[in-house]
N, C-alpha and C positions, 0 to 999 in steps of 0.2 A: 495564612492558610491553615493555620492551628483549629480555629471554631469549627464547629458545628454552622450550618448555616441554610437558611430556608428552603427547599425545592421549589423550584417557578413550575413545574407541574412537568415531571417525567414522559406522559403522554395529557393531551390536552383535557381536562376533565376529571383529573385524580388530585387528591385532597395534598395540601403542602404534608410536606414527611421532613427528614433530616436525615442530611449523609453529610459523614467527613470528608474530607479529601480525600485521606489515605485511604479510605472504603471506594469513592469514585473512582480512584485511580485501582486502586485492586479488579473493579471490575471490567473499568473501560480499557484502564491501559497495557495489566498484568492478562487477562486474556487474551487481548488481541496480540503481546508477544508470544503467547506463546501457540496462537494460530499461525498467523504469518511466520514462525519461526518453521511451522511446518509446510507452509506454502513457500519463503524464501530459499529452505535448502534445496531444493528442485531447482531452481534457478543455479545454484552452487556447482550441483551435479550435472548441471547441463552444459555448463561452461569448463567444466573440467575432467569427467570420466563420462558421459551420457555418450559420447561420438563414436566410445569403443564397445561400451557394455550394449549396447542396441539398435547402432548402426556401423557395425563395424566393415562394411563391404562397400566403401567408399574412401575416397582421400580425407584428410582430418578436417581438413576447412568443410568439406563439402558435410562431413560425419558430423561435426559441428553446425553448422549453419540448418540441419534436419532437428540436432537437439534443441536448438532454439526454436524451430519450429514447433516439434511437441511443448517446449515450454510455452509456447504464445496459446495452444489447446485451449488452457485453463483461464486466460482472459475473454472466449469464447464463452464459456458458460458463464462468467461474472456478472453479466447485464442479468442474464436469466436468474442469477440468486439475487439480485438484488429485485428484482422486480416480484417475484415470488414470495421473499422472505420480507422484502418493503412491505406489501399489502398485508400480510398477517402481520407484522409487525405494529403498523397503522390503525391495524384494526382491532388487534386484541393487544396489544400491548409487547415491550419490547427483550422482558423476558425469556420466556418462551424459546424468542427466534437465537438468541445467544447461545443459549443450552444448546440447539440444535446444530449450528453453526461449530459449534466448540468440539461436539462432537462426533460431527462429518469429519471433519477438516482431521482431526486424531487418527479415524480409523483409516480413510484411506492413506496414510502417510505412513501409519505403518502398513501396510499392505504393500506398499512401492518396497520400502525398504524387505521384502520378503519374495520380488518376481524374481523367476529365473531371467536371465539373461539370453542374448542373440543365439549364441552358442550353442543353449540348454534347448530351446523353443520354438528358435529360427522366427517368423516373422510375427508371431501370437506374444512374443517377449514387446516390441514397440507399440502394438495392439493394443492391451494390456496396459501400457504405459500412459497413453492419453487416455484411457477409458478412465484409471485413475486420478488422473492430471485433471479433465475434466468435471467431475466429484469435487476436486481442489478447489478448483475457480468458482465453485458454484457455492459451496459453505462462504470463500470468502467474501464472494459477491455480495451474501446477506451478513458479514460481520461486519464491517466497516463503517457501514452509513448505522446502525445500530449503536454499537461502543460507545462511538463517536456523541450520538445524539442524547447517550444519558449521561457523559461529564458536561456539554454543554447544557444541556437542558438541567441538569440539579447544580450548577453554577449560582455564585455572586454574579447582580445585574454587570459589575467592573471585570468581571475575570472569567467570562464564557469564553474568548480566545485559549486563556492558558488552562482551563480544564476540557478542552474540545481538543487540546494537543496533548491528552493522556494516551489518544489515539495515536498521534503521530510518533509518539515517546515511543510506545508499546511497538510501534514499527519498528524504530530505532533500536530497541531492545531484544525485539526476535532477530532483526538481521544480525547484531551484535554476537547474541549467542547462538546461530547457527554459523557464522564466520568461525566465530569460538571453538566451535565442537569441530568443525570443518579442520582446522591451524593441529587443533590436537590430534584429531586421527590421523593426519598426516603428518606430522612429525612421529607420531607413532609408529608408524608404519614404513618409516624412511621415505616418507613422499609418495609410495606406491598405493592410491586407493583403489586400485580393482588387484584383485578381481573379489573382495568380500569387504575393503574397509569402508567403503564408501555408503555401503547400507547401513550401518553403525548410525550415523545422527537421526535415518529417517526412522530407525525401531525407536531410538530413543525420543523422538518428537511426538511418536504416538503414545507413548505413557506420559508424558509432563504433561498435553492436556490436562489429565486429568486435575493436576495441580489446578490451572485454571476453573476450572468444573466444578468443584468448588466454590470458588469466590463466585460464578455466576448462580450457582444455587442458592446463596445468599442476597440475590437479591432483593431491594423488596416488593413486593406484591402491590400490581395495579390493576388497578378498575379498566372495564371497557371503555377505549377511547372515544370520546365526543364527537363523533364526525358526522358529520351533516348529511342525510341522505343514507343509501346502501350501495351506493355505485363505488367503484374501484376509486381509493387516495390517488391512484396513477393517473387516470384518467382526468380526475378532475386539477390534479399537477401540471398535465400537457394542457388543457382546456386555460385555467388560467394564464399562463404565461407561457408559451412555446417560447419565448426570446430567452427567457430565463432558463431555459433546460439547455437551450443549447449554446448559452455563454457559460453555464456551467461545467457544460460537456468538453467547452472549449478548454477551461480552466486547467479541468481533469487529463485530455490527452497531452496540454505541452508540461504538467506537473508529473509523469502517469512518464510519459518519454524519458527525461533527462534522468528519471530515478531508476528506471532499470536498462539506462544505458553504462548508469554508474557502478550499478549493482552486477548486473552481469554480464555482459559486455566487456567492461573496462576487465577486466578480470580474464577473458579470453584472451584478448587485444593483448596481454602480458603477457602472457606463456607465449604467444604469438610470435612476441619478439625479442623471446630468449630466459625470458626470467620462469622460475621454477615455481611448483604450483604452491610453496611454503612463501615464498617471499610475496605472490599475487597474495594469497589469503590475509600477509601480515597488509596491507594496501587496506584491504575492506574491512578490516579490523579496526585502524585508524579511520576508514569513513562511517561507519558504524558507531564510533564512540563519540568522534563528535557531532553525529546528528541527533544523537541522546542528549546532548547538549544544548545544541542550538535550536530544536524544535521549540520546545517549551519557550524559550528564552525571547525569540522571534514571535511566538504567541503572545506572548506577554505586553512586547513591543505594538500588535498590532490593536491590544485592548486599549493601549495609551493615545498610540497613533492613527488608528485606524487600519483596518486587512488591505484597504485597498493600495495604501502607500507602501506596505509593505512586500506585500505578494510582487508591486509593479518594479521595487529595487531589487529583489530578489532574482527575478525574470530575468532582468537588464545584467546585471553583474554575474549569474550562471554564464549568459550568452557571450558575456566576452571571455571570460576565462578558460570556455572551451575551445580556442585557440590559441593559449599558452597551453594546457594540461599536455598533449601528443608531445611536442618538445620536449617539456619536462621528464617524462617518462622514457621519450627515446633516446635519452644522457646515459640509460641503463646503469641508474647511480639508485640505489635503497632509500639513499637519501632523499632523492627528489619524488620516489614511489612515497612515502611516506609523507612530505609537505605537502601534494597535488592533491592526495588522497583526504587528508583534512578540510583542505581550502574545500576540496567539493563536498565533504560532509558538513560544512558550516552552511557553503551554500544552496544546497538541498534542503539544510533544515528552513531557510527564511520562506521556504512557499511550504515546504509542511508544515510547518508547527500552527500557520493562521487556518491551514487549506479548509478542516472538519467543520468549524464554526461558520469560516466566509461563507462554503457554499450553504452549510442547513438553516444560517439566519435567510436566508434568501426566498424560506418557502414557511408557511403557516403548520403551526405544530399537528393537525388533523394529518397532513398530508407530506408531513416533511420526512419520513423513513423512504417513502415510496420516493418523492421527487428530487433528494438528494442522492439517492444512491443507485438511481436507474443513471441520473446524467453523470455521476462520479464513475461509473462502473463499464459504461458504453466507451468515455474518454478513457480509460484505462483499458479497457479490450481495443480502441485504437491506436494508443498511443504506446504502453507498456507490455502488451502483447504483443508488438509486433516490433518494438523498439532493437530487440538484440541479433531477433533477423534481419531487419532493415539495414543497422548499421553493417555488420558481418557482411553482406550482398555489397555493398557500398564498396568496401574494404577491398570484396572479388573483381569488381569491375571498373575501379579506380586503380588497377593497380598497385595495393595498398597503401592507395593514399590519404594517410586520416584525415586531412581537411575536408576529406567528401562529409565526413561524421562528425565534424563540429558544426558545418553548415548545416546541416539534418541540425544537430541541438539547439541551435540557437533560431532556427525554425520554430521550431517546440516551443521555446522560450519566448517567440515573439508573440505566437497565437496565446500563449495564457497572461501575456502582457496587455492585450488589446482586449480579451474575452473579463479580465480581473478590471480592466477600465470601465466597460458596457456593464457591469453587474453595480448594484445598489451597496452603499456604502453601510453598514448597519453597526458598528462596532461601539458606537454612544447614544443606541438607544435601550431600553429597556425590553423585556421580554413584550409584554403588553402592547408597545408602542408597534415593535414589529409586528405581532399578530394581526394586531389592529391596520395597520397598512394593507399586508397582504389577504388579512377579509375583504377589503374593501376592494381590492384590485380582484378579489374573486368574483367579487357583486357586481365589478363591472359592465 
């Protein structure tokens, strides 16, 4: 990964260039952590002070289960950024739409980190809060399938899996260091983050963009893409294959579920049942470091082995350990917060680290911004937007009983098992060779 090494064409019709790795990964992977690092801490906040700061005139599960709800807002607008920023993306190239993305996602994060609260505003405070939460979803809707499609797309034909998981790393990374900044302010604060510490990571989220902004400024400069015609890349994505959009879509909500059931969710589910919001945070701090890890790693795996074997062990082996994980943690031993928390950051990374590549080999480079990141973005507004209210609801009407929300996961895990079977196998063939397929299934 040391060389320098050819561009198979950024967008389809731009002349071969040369990027390093360490340039790829600057732009795919170190931006998106630190977008999603501003989209992740909302999640954070939701599962931990969101139920008092601006819905405080309810019981906590229920003040709770509302924050989740505003949190799911922002998967709402993600279809609509991806389909927005897909098409210009497609069309003029994939620049542009990053810069843009990079710095939405900034400004309104720090704006969160600056609303009054319930208290101050009464109900213009919760208002307020999905109008910016929405803004959220919508920058990331278009960062994702973007990132993603220049480590894979300026890739060696053998290693599009492990530069397409710069993306997933760069997840791994924002989550990591918003757990991070999250672990610090409250040990700083003796555990208590309201009623002011809790804004503390989202001011700071909004100036690190800019680090990122940067590295996207440096990208380099591409030609109008080659796309056939003047009609919408979307359109003619759904025109070719509907079967493909929505095995992809499939892909996306049971990958899209189990990652922000992990993420934030399990994180409620703790403090839920006794443990303090220092000891949940150190939990995701350990799932966070090892998905840093095992993304890439599993990517790597799927360039040797193929994504489809991999994504399908992945699936299968999530789905059973989600009923050990409840046990494990209801021993209310640190111990076992910390080895459960790993186990599911390893196994979260085996569907992230192939997920960016499986689905964008899937679709012809004219049209693959638009038609990977509408189907990744729809399954993600159904599956990970609704993921941490679904299970929380489960939780109310079970009784508390978490086997309702392992069955819910392993749900999730079954549909991207069966949806990762139905899609095309592409991990040994060459750039060209895929194109060349999915022309021809367009010409059909």
């Amino acid at each position: 990964m040391q060389q320098n090494v050819e561009i198979q064409g950024t967008v389809e019709g731009n002349k071969p260039g040369k990027v390093s790795p360490l340039r790829a990964f600057l732009i795919s992977g170190l931006g998106t952590a630190l977008e999603y690092y501003d989209f992740l801490i909302y999640g954070l906040a939701a599962g931990l002070v969101f139920n008092t700061v601006f819905f405080p005139s309810v019981e906590p599960i229920i003040g709770t289960l509302f924050a989740f709800a505003a949190f799911g807002t922002g998967f709402i607008a993600r279809p609509l950024g991806g389909i927005i920023i897909g098409h210009f993306g497609d069309k003029f190239g994939r620049r542009r739409m990053l810069i843009l993305t990079l710095v939405t996602m900034g400004v309104s994060t720090f704006l969160i980190g600056l609303l009054p609260d319930f208290a101050t505003i009464g109900i213009w405070a919760p208002i307020l809060l999905v109008a910016l939460r929405l803004v959220q979803g919508f920058a990331a809707g278009g960062e994702w399938g973007g990132a993603a499609l220049f480590g894979m797309e300026n890739a060696p034909p053998n290693r599009r899996g492990l530069w397409g998981s710069f993306t997933s790393t760069g997840i791994g990374i924002g989550t990591l260091l918003g757990v991070g900044v999250f672990t610090l302010i409250s040990l700083a604060f003796g555990g208590q983050l309201t009623p002011f510490a809790w804004r503390i990571p989202f001011l700071i989220g909004g100036v690190l963009v800019i680090i990122g902004l940067f590295a996207r400024m440096a990208m380099p400069e591409e030609k109008k893409p080659a796309n056939e015609g003047h009609g919408m890349p979307l359109v003619a994505a759904i025109r070719r294959s509907p079967r493909t959009i929505l095995l992809a879509l499939g892909v996306s909500y049971g990958y899209n579920t189990i990652a922000y059931i992990a993420f934030t969710f399990f994180l409620s589910y703790l403090k839920g049942i006794g443990y303090g919001s220092t000891e949940s945070l150190v939990g995701q701090l350990v799932f966070s470091a090892l998905l840093i890890l095992s993304a890439p790693f599993f990517a790597l795996l799927s360039d040797k082995y193929g994504r489809k074997k991999v994504m399908v062990s992945g699936g299968l082996a999530m789905a059973g350990f989600l009923y050990l994980y409840f046990p494990m943690v209801n021993t209310h031993s640190i111990i076992m917060v910390v080895v459960s928390f790993a186990i599911i950051g390893v196994l979260t990374g085996v569907t992230q680290g192939p997920v960016p590549t499986f689905l964008g080999e899937q679709f012809p480079a004219r049209m693959r911004y638009s038609g990977m990141s509408v189907a990744y973005q729809i399954g993600a507004a159904l599956g990970g937007g609704t993921a941490s209210f679904v299970a929380t609801g489960l939780l109310v009407v079970s009784g508390n009983n978490p086997l309702s929300v392992a069955v819910y996961g392993s749900f999730a895990m079954l549909v991207l098992v069966l949806c990762s079977l139905g899609l095309r196998e592409t991990a040994h063939l060459s750039n060209a060779e895929i194109d060349d397929h999915n022309r021809d299934r367009a010409l059909a």
